[in-house]
ZALO-153076 format. One line per 4 residues: number of its first residue (from 0); their letters; for each residue x, z, y of N, C-alpha, C. Coordinates in steps of 0.2 Angstrom, whole numbers. Atoms other than C-alpha are relative to their C-alpha. Layout:
NUM	a	X Z Y X Z Y X Z Y | ... $
//
This chain:
0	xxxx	-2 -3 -7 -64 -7 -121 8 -1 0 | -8 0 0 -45 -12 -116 1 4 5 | -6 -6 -1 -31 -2 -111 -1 3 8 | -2 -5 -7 -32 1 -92 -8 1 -1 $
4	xxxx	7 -3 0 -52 4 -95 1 8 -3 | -2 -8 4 -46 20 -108 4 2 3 | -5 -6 -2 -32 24 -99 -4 2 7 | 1 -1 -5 -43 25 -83 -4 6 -1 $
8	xxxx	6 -4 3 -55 36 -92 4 6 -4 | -6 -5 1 -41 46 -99 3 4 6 | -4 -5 -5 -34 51 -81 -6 1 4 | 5 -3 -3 -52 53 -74 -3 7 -3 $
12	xxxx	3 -4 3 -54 65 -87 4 5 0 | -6 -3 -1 -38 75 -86 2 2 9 | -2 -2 -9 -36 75 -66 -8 -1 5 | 5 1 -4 -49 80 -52 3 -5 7 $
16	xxxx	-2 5 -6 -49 67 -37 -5 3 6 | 7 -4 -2 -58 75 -22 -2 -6 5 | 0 7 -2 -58 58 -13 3 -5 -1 | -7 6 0 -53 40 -13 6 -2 2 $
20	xxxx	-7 0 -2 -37 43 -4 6 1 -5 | -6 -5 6 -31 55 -18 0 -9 -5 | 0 4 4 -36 41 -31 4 -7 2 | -5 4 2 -26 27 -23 7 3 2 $
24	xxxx	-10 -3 1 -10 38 -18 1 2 -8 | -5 -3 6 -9 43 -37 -1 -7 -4 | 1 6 2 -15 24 -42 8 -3 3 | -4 2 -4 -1 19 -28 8 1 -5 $
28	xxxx	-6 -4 4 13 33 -37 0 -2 -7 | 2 5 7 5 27 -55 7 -4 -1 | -3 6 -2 12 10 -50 7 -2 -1 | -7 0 -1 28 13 -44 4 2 -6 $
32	xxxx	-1 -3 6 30 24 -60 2 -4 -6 | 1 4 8 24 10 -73 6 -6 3 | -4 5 -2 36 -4 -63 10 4 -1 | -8 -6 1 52 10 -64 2 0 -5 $
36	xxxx	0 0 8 50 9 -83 2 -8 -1 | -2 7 4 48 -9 -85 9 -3 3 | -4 1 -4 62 -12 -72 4 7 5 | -3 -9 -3 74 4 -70 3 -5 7 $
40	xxxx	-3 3 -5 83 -7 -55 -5 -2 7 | 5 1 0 68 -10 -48 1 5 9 | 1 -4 -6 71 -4 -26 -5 0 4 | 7 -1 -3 57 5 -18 2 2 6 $
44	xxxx	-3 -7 -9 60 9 1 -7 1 3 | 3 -6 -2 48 22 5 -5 -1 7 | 2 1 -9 45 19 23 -2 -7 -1 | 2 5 0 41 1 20 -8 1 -2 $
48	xxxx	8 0 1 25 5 10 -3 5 0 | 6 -6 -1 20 23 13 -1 1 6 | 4 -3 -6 8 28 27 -2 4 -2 | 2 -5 -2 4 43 33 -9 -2 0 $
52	xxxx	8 3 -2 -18 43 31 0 3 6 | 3 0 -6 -18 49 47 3 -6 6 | 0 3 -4 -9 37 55 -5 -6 3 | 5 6 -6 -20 26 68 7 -3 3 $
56	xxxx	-3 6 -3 -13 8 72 -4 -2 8 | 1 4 -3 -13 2 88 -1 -7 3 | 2 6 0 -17 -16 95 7 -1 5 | -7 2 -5 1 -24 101 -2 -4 7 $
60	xxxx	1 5 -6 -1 -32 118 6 -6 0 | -3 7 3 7 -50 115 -2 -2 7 | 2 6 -5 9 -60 131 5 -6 1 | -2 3 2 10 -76 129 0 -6 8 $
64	xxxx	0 4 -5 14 -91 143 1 -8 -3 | 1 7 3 10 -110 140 5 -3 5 | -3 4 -6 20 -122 149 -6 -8 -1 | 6 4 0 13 -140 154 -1 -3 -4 $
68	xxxx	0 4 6 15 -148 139 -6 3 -8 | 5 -3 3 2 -134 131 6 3 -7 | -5 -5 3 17 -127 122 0 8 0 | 2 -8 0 15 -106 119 6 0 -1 $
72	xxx	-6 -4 0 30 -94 121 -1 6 1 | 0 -4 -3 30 -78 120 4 4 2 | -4 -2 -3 37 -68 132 0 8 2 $
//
């Protein structure tokens, strides 16, 4: 058995998860943790990777205009 198999089995046995959300936010937090050790310099900006699980993404409305040469631009 190697290392992240025992350690995964270690923190399955030590911490309850009540869904898979919990398990990749603290998989997520883990990460950032074990990267801040290997690499103390190491800049994490927040708002870049964390989402709110309840946000809903919209669908951007993109409009785009051909000229006669079948050229795309959008405008």
């Amino acid at each position: 058995m190697g290392v992240i198999e025992q350690l995964a089995e270690l923190i399955m046995s030590q911490l309850d998860f009540n869904n898979i959300k919990e398990v990749e936010r603290f998989c997520n937090e883990l990460k950032l943790e074990v990267i801040g050790l290997y690499d103390p310099d190491f800049n994490y900006s927040e708002s870049e990777s964390e989402s709110s699980d309840d946000d809903v993404g919209e669908a951007e409305d993109i409009k785009v205009s051909v000229d006669k040469d079948g050229f795309m631009k959008i405008v």
